[in-house]
C-alpha positions as CSV (number, residue, x, y, z in Angstrom):
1,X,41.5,-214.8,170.1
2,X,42.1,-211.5,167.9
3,X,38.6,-209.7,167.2
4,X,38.4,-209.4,162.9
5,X,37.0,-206.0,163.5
6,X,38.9,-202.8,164.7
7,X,36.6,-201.2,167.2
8,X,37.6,-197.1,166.8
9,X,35.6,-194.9,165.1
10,X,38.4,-193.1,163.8
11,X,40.2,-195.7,162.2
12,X,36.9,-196.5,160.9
13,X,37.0,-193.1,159.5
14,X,40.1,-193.4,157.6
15,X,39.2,-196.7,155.9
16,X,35.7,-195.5,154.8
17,X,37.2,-192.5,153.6
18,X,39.6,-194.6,151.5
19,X,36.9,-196.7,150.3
20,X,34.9,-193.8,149.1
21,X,38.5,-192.1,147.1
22,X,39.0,-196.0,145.9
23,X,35.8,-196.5,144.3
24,X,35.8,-192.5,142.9
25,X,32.2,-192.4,144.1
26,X,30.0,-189.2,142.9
27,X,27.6,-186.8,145.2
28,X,24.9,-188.9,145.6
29,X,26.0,-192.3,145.3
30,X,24.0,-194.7,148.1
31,X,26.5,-196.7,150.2
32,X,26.5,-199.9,151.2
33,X,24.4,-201.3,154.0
34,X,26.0,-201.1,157.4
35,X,26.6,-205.0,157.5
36,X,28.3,-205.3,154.4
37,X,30.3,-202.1,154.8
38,X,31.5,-203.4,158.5
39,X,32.3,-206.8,156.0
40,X,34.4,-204.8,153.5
41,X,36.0,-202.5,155.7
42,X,36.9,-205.1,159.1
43,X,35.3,-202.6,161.1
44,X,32.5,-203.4,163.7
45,X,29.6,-202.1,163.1
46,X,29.2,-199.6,166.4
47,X,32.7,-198.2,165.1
48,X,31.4,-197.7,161.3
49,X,27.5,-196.4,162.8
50,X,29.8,-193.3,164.6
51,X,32.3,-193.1,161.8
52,X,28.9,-192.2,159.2
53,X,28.0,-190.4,161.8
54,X,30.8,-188.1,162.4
55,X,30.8,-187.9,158.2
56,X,27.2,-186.6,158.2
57,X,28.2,-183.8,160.7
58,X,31.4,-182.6,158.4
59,X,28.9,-183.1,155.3
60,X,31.1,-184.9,153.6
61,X,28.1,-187.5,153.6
62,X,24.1,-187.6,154.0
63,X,21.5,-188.8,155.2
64,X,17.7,-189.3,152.5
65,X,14.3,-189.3,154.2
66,X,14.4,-192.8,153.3
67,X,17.5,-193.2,156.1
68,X,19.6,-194.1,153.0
69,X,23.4,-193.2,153.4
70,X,24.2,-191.3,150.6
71,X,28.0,-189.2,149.3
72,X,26.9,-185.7,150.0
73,X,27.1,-182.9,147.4
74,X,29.6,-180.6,147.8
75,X,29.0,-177.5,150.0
76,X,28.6,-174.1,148.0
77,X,30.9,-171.2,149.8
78,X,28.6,-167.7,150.0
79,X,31.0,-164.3,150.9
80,X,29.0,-162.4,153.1
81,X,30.8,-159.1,153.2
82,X,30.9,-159.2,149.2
83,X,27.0,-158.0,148.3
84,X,25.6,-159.8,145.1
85,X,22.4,-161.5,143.7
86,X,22.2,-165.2,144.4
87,X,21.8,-165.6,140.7
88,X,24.9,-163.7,140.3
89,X,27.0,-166.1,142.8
90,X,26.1,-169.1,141.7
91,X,26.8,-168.4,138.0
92,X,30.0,-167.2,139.3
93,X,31.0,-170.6,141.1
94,X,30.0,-171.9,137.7
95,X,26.7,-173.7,138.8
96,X,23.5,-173.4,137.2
97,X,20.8,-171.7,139.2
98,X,16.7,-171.4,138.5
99,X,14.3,-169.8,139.9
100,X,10.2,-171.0,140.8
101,X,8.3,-168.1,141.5
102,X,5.6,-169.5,144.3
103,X,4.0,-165.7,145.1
104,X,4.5,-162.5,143.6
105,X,1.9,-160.4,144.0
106,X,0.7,-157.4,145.9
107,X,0.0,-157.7,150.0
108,X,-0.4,-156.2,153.4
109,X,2.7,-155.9,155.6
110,X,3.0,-158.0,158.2
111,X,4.1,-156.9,161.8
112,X,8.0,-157.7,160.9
113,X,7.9,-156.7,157.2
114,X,6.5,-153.1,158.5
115,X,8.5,-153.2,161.2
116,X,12.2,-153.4,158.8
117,X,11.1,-151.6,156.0
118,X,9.4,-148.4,158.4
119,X,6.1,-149.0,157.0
120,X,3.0,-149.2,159.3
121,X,1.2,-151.9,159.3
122,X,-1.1,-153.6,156.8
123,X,1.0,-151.0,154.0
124,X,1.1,-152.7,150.9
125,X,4.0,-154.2,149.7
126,X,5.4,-156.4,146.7
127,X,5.6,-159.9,148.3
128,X,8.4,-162.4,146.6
129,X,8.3,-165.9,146.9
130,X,10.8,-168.1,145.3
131,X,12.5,-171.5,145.4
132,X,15.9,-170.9,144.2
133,X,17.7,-174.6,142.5
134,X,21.1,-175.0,141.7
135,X,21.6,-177.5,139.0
136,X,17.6,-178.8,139.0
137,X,17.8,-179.3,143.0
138,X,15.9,-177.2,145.4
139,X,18.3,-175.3,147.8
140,X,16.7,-171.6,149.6
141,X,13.3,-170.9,150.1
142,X,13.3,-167.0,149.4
143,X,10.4,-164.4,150.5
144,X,11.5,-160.7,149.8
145,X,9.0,-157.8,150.7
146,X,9.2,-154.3,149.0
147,X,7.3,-151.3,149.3
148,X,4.5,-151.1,147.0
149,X,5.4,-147.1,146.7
150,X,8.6,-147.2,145.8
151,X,8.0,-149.7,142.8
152,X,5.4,-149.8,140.7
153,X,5.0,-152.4,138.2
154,X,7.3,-154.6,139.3
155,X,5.0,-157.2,139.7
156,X,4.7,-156.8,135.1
157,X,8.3,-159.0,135.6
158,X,9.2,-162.6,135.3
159,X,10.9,-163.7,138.3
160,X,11.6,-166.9,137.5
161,X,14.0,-165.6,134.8
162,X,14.6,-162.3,136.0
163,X,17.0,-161.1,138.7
164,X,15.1,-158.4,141.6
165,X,18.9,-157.0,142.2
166,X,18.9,-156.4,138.6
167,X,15.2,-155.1,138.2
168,X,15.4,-152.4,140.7
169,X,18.9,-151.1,139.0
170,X,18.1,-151.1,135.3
171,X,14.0,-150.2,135.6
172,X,14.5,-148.1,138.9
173,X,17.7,-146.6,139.2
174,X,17.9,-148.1,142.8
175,X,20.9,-149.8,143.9
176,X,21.0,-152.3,146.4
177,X,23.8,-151.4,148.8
178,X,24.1,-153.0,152.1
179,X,22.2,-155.2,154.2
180,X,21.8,-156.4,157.5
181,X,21.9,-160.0,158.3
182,X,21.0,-161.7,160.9
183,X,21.3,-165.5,161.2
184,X,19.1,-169.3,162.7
185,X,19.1,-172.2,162.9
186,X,16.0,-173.5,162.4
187,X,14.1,-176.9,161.4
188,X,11.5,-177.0,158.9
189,X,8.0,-176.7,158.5
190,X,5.9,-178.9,156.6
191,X,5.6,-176.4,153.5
192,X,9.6,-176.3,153.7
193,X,9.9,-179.8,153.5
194,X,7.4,-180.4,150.8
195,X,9.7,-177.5,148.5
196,X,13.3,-179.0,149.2
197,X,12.2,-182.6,149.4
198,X,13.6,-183.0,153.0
199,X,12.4,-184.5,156.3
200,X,12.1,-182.4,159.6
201,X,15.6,-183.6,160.6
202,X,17.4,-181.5,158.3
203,X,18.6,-178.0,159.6
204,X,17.9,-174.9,157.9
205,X,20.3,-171.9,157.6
206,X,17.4,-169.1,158.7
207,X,18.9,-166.1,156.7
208,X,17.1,-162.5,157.8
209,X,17.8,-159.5,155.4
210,X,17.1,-155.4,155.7
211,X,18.7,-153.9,152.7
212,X,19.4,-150.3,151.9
213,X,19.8,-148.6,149.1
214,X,22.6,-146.0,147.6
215,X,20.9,-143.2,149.5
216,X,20.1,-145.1,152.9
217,X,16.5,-146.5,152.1
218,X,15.7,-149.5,153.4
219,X,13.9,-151.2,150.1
220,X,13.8,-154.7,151.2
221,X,13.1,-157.1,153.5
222,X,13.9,-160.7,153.3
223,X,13.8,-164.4,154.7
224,X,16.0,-167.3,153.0
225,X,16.0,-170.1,154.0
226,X,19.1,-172.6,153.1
227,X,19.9,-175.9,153.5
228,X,22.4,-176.2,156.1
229,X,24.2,-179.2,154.4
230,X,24.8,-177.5,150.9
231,X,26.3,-173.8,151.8
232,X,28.9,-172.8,154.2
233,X,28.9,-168.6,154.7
234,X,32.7,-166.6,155.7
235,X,32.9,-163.5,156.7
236,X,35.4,-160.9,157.7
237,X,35.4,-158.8,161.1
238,X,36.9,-156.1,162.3
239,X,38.5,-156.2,165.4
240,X,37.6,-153.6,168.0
């Protein structure tokens, strides 16, 4: 007797794909359960479990806390040899991005904060903490430290509105120039999960920043903190 069900994951692949272009369904739109997908498509359903799977690893679909299959939301492409504000960037890709301020206030450095920006330790600095949102959904956890010295009053701005690239040009005369980047992969903590509205299975583009200035002072030093299904990052090199 014929088996209904084809039993590849791949072919499984091409006829869920199809069904999601047939059915024109949007980022965020819950699939079907596994049984009545394996129903609709004639795939079994150890062929269709990989084939979601495989999806989830290309992002092209996701997986809630609740286990809920869902279309994922389309990946946002970030230049990394092309330095500019993340407000900037996303305004420029034409999405809508906010800012929640969590911290700003004046601190102590920590050990790695007075480490990159050549401060000694316990030196006060302006401490940044934002959750940055692209179109009302959380996306980067953001903590910048700056030294204290080098701007005073910048804690009189609204950072929720305000853009610190912009701030330190147009109130300081300091441009932000280059940075060096240095890149995780991390899982979250509870405090991440409780900001993006994720579970510890989701993996976290760990983003660490040491930005200079137009005359070579390092002014900042940052730790972002992106979801790993939302952005991809290109760069280019230069062969040696």
């Amino acid at each position: 007797m014929k088996n209904k069900y084809t039993l590849t994951s791949e072919n499984s692949i091409d006829k869920l794909m199809e069904y999601i272009d047939t059915h024109h369904l949007p980022p965020r739109e819950r699939l079907p359960s596994e049984r009545k997908l394996s129903e609709l498509l004639g795939v079994s359903r150890p062929a269709l479990h990989q084939a979601i799977f495989e999806l989830i690893n290309l992002g092209v679909l996701a997986q809630t806390p609740s286990d809920e299959i869902i279309i994922a939301e389309p990946k946002v492409l970030r230049n990394m040899w092309k330095m500019r504000s993340f407000t900037k960037t996303m305004r420029a890709l034409g999405l809508t991005p906010k800012n929640k301020v969590i911290y700003a206030g004046m601190t102590e450095a920590t050990k790695e904060e007075a480490s990159a920006l050549n401060l000694t330790l316990g030196s006060p600095v302006f401490r940044l903490h934002r959750l940055r949102c692209l179109d009302g959904t959380p996306m980067v956890i953001e903590v910048a430290a700056l030294p204290a010295k080098l701007f005073p009053g910048l804690l009189e701005h609204d950072f929720s509105r305000a853009s610190l690239y912009s701030v330190l040009e147009e109130e300081y005369g300091t441009i932000p120039l280059t940075q060096e980047q240095e890149f995780l992969i991390d899982f979250p903590n509870p405090a991440d999960m409780q900001l993006l509205g994720i579970d510890a299975k989701e993996p976290l583009i760990v983003q660490l920043g040491r930005t200079a200035d137009q005359n070579g002072v390092i002014i900042e030093y940052s730790v972002s903190k992106t979801l790993g299904s939302r952005f991809e990052f290109e760069s280019i090199s230069v062969i040696e």
